[in-house]
C-alpha positions in Angstrom: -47.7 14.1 -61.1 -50.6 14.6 -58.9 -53.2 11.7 -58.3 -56.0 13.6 -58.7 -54.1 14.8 -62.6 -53.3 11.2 -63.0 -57.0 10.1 -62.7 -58.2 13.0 -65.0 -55.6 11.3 -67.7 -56.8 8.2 -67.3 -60.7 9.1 -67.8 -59.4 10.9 -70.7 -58.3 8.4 -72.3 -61.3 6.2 -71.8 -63.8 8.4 -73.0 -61.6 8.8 -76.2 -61.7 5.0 -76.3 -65.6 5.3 -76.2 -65.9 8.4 -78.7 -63.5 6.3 -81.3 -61.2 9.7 -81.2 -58.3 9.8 -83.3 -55.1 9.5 -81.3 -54.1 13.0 -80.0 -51.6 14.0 -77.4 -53.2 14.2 -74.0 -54.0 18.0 -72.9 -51.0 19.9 -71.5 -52.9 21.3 -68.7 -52.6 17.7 -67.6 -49.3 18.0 -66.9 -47.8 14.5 -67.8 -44.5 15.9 -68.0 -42.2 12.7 -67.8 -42.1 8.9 -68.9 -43.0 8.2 -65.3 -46.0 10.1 -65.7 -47.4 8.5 -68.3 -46.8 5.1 -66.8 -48.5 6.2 -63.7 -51.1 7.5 -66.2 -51.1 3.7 -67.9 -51.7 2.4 -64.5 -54.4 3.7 -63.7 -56.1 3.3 -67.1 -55.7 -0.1 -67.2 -57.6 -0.3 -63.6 -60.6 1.6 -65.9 -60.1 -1.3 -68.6 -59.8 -4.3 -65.9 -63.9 -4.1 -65.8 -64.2 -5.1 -69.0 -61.3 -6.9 -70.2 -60.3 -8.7 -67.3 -57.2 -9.0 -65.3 -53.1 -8.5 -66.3 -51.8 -11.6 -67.7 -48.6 -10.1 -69.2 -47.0 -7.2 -70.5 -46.0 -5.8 -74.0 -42.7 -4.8 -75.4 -43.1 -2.3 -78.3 -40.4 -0.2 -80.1 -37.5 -3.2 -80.2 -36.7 -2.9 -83.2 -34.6 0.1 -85.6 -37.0 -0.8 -88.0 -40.0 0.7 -85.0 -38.1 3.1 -83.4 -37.2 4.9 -86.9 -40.8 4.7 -88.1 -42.1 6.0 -84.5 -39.7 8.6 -84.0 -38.7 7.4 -80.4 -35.5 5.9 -79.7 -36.1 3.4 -76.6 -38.8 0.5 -76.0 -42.0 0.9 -73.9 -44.3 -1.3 -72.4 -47.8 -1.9 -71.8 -50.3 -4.5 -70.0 -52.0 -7.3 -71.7 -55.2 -8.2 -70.0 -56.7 -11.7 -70.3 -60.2 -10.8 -72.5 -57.8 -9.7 -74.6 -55.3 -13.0 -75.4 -56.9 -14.4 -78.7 -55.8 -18.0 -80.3 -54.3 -18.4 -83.3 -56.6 -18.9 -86.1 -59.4 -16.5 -84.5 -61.4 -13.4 -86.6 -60.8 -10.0 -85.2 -63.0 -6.9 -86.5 -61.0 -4.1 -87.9 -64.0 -2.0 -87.5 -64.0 -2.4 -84.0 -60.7 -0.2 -83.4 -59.3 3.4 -84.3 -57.1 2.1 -86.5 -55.8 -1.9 -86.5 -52.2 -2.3 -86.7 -50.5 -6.4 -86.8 -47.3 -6.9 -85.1 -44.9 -9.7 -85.4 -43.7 -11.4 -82.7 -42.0 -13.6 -80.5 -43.8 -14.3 -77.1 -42.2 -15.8 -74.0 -44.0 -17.0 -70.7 -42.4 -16.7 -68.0 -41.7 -20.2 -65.4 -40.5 -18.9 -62.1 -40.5 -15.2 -61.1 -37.4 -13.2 -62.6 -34.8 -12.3 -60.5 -34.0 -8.4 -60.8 -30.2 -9.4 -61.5 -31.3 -10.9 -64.3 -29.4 -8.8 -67.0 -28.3 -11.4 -69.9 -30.4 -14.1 -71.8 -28.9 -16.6 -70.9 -30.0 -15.6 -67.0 -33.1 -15.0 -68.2 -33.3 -18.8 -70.1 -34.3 -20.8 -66.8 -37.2 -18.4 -66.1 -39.0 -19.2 -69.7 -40.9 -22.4 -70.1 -42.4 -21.6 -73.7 -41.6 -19.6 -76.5 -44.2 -19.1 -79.7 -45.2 -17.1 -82.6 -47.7 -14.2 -81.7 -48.9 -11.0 -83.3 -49.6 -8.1 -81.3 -53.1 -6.2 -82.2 -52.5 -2.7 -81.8 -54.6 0.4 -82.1 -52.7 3.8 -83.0 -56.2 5.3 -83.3 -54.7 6.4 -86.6 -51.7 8.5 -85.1 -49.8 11.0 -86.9 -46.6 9.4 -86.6 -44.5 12.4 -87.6 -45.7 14.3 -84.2 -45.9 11.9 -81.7 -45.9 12.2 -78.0 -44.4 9.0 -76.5 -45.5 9.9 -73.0 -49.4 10.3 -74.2 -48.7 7.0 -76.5 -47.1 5.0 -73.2 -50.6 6.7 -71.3 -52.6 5.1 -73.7 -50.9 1.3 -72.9 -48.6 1.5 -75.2 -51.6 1.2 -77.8 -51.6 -2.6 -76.7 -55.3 -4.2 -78.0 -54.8 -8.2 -77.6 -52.5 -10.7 -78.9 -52.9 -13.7 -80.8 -51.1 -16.7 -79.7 -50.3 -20.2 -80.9 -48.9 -22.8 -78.6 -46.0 -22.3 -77.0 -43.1 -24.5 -77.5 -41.2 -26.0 -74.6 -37.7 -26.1 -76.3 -36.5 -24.1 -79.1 -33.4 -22.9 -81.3 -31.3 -20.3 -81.1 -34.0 -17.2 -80.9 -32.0 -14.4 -82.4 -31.1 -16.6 -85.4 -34.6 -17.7 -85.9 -35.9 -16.1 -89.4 -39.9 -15.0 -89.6 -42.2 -14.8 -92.5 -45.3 -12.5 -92.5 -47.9 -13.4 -95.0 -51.1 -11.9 -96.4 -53.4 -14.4 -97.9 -50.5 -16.8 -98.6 -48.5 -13.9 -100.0 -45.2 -12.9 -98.1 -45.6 -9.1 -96.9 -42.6 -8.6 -94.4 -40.1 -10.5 -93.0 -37.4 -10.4 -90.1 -34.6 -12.2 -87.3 -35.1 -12.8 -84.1 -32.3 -10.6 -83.2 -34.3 -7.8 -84.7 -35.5 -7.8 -81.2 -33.4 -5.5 -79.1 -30.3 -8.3 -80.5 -32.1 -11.2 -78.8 -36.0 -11.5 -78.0 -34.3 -12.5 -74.1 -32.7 -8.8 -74.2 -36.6 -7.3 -74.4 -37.3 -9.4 -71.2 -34.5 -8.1 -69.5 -35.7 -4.6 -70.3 -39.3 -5.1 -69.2 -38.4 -6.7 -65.8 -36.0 -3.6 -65.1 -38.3 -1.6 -65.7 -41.2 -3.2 -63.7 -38.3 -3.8 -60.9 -37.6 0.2 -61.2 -41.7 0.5 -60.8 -41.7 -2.0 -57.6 -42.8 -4.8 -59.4 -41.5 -7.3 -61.9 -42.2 -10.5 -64.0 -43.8 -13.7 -62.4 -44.5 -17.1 -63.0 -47.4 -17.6 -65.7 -46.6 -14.5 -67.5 -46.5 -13.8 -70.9 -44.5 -11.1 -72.4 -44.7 -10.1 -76.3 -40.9 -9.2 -77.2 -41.5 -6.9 -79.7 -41.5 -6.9 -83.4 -39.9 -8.3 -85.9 -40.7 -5.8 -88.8 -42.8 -2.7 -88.9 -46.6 -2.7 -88.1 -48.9 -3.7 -91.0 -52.3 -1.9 -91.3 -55.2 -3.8 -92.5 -57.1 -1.9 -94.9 -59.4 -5.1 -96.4 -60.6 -8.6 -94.5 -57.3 -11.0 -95.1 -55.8 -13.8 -93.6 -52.7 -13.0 -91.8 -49.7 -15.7 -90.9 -46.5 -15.4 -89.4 -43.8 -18.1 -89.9 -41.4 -18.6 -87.6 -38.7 -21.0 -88.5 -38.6 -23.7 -86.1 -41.4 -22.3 -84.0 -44.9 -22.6 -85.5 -47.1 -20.5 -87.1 -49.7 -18.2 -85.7 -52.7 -16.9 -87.5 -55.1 -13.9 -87.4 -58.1 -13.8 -89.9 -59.3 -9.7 -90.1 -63.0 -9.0 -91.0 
């Protein structure tokens, strides 16, 4: 894809950001034409963002699960770049008014201890590159998509739809993650629940994926990272201010209050 098409993308999206536009795919005469393009695409739009949000911090995982891959259409996980204006704490207030459309995911989080080495293909060589593992829920904005006609190039453009995480404090030991059960709650009630191994088998496994790709892209993860796995259960849509929670057995809890 040509640079100068690539930039045009890019602004695209960011002026639909601006506008509040519904989630369309980008124009054809763009020519994004492969997955690669719409990471180089990504790239660049995340350069327009770093103004405002700040810098990378970590990446997300999205489309781990069968549970998002069915409701998405698209059979592989993506990725996207979390920028640090953007990493909230548990227990903070977003506005759902101030996106397209709010979507809550699940997660496990993961920062990274010493850089990952691109041989790295198993969890258990991916183990003594984590120093904590938490509960976190992914705030993304689907700009009210239609799901049955999506364009996962466009969507990947658009980073992955990534708007913020919400963290709590990471844990320095943990059990065994693909075992570990999680609750999601709405105002104390459950609303969704699911396994660790929901994530790609293991929440390691979606790590493994990420740094190929970055590897494949001339990067890959480093020290101080953080990298949201992936869900646990499909995305839940606020539609009224509630108090969200997610349980993780042996892990903590993390909480999002939406406005």
């Amino acid at each position: 894809m040509e640079e100068a098409a690539v930039r045009r993308a890019a602004e695209a999206l960011f002026a639909e950001h601006r506008a509040r536009a519904r989630f369309t795919t980008l124009d054809p005469a763009l020519a994004i034409d492969s997955i690669t393009d719409g990471y180089d695409v990504q790239d660049r739009y995340v350069t327009l963002l770093r103004a405002t949000e700040g810098e990378a911090v970590g990446y997300k995982v999205g489309l781990t699960s069968t549970a998002m891959q069915t409701f998405c259409g698209i059979d592989h996980p993506l990725a996207g770049v979390v920028l640090a204006n953007r990493v909230l704490r548990s227990g903070d207030t977003v506005d759902r008014h101030a996106y397209g459309r709010l979507g809550l995911e699940f997660e496990v989080a993961v920062r990274i201890r010493s850089d990952l080495p691109a041989t790295a293909r198993t969890p258990a060589e991916v183990a003594p590159h984590v120093d904590g593992v938490c509960a976190a829920i992914e705030l993304i904005d689907d700009r009210d998509a239609d799901y049955g006609n999506l364009d996962v190039r466009s969507l990947i453009a658009d980073n992955s739809w990534n708007a913020g995480i919400v963290l709590a404090d990471f844990a320095t030991t943990w059990p065994d993650l693909a075992a570990v059960p999680g609750t999601a709650r709405r105002d104390g009630a459950a609303v969704g629940d699911g396994h660790g191994r929901d994530i790609l088998g293991h929440p390691f496994n979606s790590v493994v994926w990420l740094n190929a790709h970055l590897v494949s892209r001339g990067g890959g993860l480093q020290k101080g990272q953080i990298v949201m796995t992936g869900s646990v259960m499909k995305t839940m849509f606020p539609t009224a201010a509630a108090n969200y929670r997610f349980d993780l057995a042996g892990l903590g809890t993390v909480e999002v209050n939406v406005a």
